[in-house]
C-alpha positions as a Python dict, from the first residue, in 0.01 Angstrom:
ca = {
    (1, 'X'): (0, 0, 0),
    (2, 'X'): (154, -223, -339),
    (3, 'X'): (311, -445, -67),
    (4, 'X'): (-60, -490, 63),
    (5, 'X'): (-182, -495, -327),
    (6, 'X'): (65, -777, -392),
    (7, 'X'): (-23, -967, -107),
    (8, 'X'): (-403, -983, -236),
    (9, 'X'): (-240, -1121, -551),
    (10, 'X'): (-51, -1360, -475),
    (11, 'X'): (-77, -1481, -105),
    (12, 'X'): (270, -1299, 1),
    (13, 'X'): (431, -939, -5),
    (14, 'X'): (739, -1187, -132),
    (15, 'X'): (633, -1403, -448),
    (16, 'X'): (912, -1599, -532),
    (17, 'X'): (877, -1454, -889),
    (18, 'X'): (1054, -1159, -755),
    (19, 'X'): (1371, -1300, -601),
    (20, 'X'): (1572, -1029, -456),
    (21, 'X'): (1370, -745, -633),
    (22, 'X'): (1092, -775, -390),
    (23, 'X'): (1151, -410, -272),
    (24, 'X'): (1209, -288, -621),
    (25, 'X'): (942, -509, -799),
    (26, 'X'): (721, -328, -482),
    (27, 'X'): (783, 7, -551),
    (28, 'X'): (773, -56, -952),
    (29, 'X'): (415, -203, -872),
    (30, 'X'): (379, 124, -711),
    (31, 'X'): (430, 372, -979),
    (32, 'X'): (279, 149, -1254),
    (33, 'X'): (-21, 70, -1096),
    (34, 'X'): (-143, 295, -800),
    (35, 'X'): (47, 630, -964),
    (36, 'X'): (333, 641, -717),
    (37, 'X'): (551, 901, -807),
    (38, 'X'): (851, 795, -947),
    (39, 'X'): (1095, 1080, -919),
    (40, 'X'): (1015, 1090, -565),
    (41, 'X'): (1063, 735, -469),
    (42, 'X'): (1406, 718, -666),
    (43, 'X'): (1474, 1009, -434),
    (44, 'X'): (1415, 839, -105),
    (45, 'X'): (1499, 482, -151),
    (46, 'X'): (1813, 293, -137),
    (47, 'X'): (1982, 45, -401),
    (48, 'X'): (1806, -265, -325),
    (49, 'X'): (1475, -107, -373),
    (50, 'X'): (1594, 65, -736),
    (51, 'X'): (1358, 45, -1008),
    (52, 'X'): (1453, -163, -1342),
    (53, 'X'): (1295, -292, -1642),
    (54, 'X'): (1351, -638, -1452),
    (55, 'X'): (1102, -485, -1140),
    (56, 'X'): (891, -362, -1371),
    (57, 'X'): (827, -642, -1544),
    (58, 'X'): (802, -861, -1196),
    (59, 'X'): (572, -599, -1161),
    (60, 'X'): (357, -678, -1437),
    (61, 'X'): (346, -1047, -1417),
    (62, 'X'): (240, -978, -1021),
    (63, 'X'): (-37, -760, -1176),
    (64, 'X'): (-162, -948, -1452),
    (65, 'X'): (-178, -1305, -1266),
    (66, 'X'): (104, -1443, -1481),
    (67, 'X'): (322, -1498, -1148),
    (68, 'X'): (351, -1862, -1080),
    (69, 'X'): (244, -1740, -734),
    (70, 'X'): (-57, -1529, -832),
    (71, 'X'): (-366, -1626, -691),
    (72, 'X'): (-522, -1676, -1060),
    (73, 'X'): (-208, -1917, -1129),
    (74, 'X'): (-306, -2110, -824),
    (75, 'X'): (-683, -2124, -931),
    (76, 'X'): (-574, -2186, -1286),
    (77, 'X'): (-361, -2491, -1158),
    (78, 'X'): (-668, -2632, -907),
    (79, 'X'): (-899, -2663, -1168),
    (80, 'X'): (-650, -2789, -1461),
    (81, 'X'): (-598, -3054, -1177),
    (82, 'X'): (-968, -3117, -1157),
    (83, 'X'): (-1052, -3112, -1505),
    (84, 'X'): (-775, -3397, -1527),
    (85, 'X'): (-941, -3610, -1230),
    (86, 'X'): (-1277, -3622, -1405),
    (87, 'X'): (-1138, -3750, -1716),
}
């Protein structure tokens, strides 16, 4: 489901904001924000999916529309661009 959640955010379940901690920025979306257990996915999950401060905080950016990918960034960008042509 947070690959699905991060898709709605930012047009991809890969945002380039999270480099090669897709699968760990994915399951630190998880337990920050849908209430994943963490204990248990540190259980079943390999190295490349290993949660950090680093996937956390990809995590947050994802969440909070600060990615440079994020949907809001995108919209934010548009209408900057906009806002410029009119002047």
């Amino acid at each position: 489901m947070s690959h699905r959640e991060i898709w709605a955010r930012c047009g991809t379940a890969g945002p380039p904001v999270a480099g090669n901690l897709i699968g760990a920025a994915t399951n630190s979306y998880a337990v920050k924000y849908m209430g994943a257990d963490k204990s248990q996915i540190e259980s079943t999950q390999g190295e490349d999916y290993k949660m950090t401060q680093q996937s956390d905080a990809v995590a947050e950016a994802i969440h909070s529309g600060d990615a440079p990918n994020s949907r809001r960034a995108v919209c934010n960008k548009a209408l900057r661009e906009m806002i410029d042509e009119q002047r």
